[in-house]
N, C-alpha and C positions, 0 to 999 in steps of 0.2 A: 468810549464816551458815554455811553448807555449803563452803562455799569458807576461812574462817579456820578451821574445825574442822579442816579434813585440811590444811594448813598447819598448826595447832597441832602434831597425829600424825607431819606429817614430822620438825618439831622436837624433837618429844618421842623420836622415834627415834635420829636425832642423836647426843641426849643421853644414850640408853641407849648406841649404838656406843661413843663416850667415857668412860662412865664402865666400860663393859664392857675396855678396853683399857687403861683405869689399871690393873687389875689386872698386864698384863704389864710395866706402868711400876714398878709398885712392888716386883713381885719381881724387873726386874732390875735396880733399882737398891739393893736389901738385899745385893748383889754387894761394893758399893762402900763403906757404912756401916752403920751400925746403927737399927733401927725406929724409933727416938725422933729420931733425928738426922733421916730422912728426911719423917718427919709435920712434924715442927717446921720445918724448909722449908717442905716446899710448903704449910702451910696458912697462915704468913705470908704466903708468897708471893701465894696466892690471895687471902687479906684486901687486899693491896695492890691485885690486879687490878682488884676491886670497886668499890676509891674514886673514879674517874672514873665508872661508872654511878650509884654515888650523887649525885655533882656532875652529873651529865647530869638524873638528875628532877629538881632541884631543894632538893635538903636541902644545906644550908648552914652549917647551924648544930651545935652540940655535941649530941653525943647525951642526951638525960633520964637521969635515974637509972634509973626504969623499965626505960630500954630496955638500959642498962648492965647492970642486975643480973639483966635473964631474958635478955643476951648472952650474960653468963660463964656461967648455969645450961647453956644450950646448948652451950656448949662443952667444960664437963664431960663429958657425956653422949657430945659428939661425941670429945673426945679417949680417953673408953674405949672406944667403937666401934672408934676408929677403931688406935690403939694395940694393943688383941687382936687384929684382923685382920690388922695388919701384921706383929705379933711371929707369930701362927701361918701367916705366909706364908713365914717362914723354913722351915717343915717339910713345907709341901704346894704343891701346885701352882694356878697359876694358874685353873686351869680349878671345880677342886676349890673356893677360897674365893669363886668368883663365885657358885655354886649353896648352898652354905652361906649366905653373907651371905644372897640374895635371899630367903631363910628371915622376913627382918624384914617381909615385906609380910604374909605371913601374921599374924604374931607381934602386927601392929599392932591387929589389932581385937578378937586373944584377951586381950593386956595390956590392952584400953582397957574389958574386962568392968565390972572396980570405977568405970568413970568413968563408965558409963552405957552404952557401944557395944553394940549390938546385934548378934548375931554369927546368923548364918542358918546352916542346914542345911549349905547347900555349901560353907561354908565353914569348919566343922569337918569336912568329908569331903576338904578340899582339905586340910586342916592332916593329916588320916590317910594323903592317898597322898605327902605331901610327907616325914611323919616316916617311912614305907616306903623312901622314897626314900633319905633322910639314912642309913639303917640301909645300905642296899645300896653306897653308896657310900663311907661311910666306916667300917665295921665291918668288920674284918676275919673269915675264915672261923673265926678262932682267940678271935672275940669280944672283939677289942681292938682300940681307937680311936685312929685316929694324934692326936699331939700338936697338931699344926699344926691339923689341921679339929674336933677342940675347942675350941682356942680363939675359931678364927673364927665357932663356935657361941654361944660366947658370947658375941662382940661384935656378935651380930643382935639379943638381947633389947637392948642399946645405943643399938642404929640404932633398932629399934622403939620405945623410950622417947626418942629424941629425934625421932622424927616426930612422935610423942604431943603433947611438949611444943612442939613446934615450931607445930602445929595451936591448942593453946591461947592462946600466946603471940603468934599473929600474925593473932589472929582480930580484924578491922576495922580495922588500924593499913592507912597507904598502902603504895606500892609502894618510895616511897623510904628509910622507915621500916625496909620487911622487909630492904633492901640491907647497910641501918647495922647492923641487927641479924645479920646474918650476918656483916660485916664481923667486927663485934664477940665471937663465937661461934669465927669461925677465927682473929681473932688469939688469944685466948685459951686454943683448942686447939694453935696453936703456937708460945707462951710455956710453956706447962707442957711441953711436948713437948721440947721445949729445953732446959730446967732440967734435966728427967730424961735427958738424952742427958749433960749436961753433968757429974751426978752420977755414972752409970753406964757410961757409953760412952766411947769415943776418938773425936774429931770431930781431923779431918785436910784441912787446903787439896788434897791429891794425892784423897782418897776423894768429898769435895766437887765436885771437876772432873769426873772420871773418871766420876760420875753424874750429871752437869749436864743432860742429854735425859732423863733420868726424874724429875728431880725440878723441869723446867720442864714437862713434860704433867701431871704429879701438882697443881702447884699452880696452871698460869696455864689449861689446856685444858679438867684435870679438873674443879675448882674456879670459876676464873675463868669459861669460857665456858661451861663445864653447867650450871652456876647457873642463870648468863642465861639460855641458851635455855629452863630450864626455867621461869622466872619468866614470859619470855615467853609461852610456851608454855600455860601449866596458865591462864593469863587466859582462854581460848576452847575448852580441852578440860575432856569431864566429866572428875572424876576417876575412874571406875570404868577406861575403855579408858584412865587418864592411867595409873595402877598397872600393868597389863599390859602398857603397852608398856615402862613402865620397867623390870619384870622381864623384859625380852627381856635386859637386860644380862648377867646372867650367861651367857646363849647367847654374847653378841659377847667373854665375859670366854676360854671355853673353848674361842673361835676365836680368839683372842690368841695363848693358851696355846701351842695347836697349830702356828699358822703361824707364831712369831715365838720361842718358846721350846721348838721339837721336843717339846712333851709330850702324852704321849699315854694312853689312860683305854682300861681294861680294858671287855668285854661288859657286863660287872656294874654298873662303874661308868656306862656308858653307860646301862642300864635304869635305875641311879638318878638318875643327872639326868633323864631322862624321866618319872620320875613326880614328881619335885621341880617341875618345871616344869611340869606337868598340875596339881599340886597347886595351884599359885601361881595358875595362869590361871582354876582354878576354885574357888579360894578370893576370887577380885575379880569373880566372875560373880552376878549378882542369883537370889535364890531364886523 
């Protein structure tokens, strides 16, 4: 049992370094298009990767209505997560929207109050050195907040309402079921993601190419294989250490940042990610 639990940990780590590096996927590929054009890819893309893991458990058959209509709910939820993080990636930096986002682990047991979650001590002590944090990093001395790390602010209450929902909606269904369901979640995140690029944007064959390596990790590494691993993964880890290591991702988001897009984060901002991430670690810590 001890031996599939730190295999689960390695996987679950994995899956943070990967989702921690999309982040420099998808700011350099807003280089090439526009936010809506590049979600609308890769989360098609992603849906696609999925459908041989669902033909591999076993489902075969058309998805239920059920599973259709709390799909498309999920992918509401995930296309405005995921659409505010990406438009406020045009104005901040990599490193910056990794420690932002991971704001939604916290977010998740403060939003799930009215559902009944019970929220412990450290864990509104960890949401206090996390909002210290948020302040230090992206407040300026002049008490004004860049554009870019509010929006990605507010695409965590997003993420945290669709883990919410995701938690309810996938409670006893199988494993091939959760696949379909996700399948169903990212095509839907990028059909609407598409329309609104379609409506708004200029999609271009030359912008298309020219970002073709970030908008294949965005959909088939990020999507496609973090999934998996995490499916696999969270079968043999609790979820308390599964939370923590998956908020190590914004650590691997602001080593992205730094070795792969030169950007680099002031004193200040440095103490704020440290206490953003002390916050996180000890807001998934038992009372």
């Amino acid at each position: 049992m001890r031996h599939h639990e730190t295999i689960a940990h390695l996987l679950l780590l994995c899956t943070a370094v990967i989702w921690g590096l999309a982040f420099t996927a998808q700011r350099a590929g807003m280089a090439h298009m526009g936010p809506l054009t590049f979600n609308g890819v890769r989360f098609l893309l992603g849906a696609a990767s999925l459908i041989p893991l669902a033909w591999v458990l076993g489902e075969r058959r058309l998805p239920s209505v059920w599973t259709i209509r709390r799909g498309v709910v999920l992918g509401l939820f995930l296309f405005l997560g995921a659409w505010l993080q990406q438009w406020g990636l045009c104005w901040t930096t990599a490193g910056n929207a990794g420690f932002i986002t991971g704001l939604y682990v916290l977010l998740v047991p403060v939003l799930g109050v009215p559902l009944g979650y019970r929220v412990g001590r450290r864990a509104w002590l960890g949401a206090v050195l996390a909002t210290v944090g948020m302040f230090l990093l992206s407040v300026t001395e002049d008490f004004s907040v860049g554009r870019g790390d509010l929006l990605v602010l507010f695409s965590a209450f997003f993420w945290a309402a669709h883990v919410l929902a995701v938690g309810r909606f996938s409670a006893g269904i199988s494993a091939a079921t959760a696949v379909v369901l996700s399948i169903i979640q990212f095509a839907t995140c990028g059909a609407i993601s598409l329309l609104g690029a379609l409506a708004t944007e200029t999609i271009t064959t030359t912008g298309l190419h020219q970002g073709l390596l970030p908008i294949l990790y965005g959909g088939f590494a990020s999507v496609g294989v973090a999934y998996t691993l995490q499916v696999i993964a969270q079968r043999h880890a609790r979820p308390a250490p599964a939370a923590i290591i998956l908020s190590l991702e914004a650590v691997f988001a602001a080593l992205g940042g730094w070795g792969l897009l030169g950007e680099t984060m002031t004193p200040r901002g440095i103490l704020g990610c440290s206490l953003m991430l002390a916050g996180t670690l000890l807001g998934q810590s038992r009372d």
